[in-house]
C-alpha positions as CSV (number, residue, x, y, z in Angstrom):
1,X,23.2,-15.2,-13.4
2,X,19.6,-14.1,-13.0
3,X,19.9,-14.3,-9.4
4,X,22.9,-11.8,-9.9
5,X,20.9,-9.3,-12.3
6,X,18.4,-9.1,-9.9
7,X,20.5,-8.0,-6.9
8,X,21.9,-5.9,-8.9
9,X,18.6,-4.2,-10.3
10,X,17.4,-4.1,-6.7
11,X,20.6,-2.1,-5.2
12,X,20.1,0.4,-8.1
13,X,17.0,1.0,-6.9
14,X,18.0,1.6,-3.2
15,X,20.8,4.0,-3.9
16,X,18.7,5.7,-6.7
17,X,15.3,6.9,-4.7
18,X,13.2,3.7,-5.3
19,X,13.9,2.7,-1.8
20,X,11.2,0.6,-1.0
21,X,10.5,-1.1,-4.4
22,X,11.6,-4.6,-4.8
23,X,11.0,-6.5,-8.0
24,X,12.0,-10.5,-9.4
25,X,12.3,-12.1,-11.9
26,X,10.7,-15.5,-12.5
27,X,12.1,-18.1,-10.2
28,X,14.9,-20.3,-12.0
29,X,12.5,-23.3,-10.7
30,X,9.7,-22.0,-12.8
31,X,8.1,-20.3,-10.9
32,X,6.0,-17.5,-10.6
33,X,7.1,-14.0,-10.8
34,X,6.8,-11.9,-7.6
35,X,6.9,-8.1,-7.2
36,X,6.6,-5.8,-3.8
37,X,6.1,-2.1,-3.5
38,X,5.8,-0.5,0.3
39,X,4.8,3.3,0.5
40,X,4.4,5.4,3.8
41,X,1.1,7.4,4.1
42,X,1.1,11.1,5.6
43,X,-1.3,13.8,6.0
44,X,-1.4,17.0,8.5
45,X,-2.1,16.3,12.0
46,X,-5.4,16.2,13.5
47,X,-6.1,17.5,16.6
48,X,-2.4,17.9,17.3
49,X,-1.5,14.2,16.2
50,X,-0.2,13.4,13.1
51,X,-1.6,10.0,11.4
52,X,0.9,7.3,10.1
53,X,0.4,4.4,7.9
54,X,1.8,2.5,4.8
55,X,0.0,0.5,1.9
56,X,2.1,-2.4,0.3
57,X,1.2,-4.2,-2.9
58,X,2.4,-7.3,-3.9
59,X,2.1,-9.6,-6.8
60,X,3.1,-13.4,-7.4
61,X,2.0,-14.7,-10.7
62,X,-1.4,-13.5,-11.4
63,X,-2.4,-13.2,-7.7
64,X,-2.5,-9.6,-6.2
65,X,-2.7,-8.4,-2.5
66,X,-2.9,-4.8,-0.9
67,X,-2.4,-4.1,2.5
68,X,-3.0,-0.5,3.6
69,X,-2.8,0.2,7.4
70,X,-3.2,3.5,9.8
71,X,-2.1,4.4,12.9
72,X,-2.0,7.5,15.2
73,X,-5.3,8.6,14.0
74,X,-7.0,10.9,16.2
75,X,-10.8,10.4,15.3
76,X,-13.5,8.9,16.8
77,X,-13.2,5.0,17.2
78,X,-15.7,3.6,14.6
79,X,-15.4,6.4,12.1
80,X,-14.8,4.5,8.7
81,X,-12.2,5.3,6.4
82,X,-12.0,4.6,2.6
83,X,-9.2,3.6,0.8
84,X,-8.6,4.9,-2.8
85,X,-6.3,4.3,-5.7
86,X,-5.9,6.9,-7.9
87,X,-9.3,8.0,-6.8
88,X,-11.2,5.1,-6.9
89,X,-12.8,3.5,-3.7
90,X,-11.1,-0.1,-3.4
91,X,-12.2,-1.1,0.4
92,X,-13.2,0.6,3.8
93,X,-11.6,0.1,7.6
94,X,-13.2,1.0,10.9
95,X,-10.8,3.0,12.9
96,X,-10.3,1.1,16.6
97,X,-7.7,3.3,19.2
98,X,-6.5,5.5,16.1
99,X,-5.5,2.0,14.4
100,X,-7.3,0.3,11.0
101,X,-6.3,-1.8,8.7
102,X,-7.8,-3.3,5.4
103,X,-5.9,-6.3,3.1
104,X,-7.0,-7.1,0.0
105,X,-6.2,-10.8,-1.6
106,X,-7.3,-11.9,-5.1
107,X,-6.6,-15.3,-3.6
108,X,-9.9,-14.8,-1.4
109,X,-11.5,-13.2,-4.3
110,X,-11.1,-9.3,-3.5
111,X,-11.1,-6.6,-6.3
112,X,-7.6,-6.1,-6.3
113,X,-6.0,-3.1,-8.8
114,X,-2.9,-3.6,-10.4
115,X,-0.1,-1.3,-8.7
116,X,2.4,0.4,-11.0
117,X,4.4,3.4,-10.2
118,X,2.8,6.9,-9.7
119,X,-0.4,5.2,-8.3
120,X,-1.9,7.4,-5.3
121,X,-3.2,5.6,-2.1
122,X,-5.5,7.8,0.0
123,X,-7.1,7.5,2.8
124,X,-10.4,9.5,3.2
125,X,-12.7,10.0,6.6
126,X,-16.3,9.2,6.2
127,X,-18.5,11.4,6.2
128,X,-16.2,14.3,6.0
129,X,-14.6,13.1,2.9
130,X,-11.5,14.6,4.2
131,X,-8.4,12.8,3.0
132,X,-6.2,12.2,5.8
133,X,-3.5,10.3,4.6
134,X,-1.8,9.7,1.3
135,X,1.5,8.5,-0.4
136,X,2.1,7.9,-4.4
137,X,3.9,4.5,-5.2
């Protein structure tokens, strides 16, 4: 029955604008609970390109994990990039052929902020502090 209630949460989600939310409820086993939350990034172009990326958080029990990649970003290789939530800095990534990519794991110790709708990710170039991608989970 859980099992059930929990497709049928998650297809009200899909077909209501959540799309890319996925929540469960504690496995019948016992279990920990486990949640997941993927957001695109987007910002204007630069120098004719336009940047991509995404930022996923996930949960399972009391461990946490955020993963926030970029792509398509047309600055220097080695120009460093912070990552903020809600304006806070919570890790940095080197930028290597307009690619970077940051994960943070409470399982390896990492700072790790707890993720709940309406957060802001944004990505911000150093030394410009010029935010070149963002997306609100």
């Amino acid at each position: 029955m859980k099992q059930l209630l929990c497709v049928v949460a998650w297809l009200a989600l899909i077909c209501f604008g959540a799309g890319n939310v996925s929540l469960s409820p504690a496995r019948a086993d016992g279990g920990a609970s486990k949640t997941a939350a993927r957001i695109a990034l987007v910002g204007p172009a630069i120098a004719g390109r336009r940047p991509e990326g995404h930022a996923e958080f996930r949960t399972e029990g009391a461990l946490r994990r955020l993963n926030v990649e970029v792509e398509k970003v047309n600055l220097a290789d080695g120009t460093q990039l912070e990552v903020n939530v809600n304006g806070t800095t919570v890790g940095m990534m080197k930028l290597a052929l307009g690619f970077g990519k940051i994960e943070l794991n409470s399982k390896n110790g990492a700072a790790v902020p707890a993720i709940k709708a309406g957060d802001v990710v944004t990505v911000v170039a150093l030394p410009s502090q010029t935010t070149i991608l963002s997306g609100t989970f």
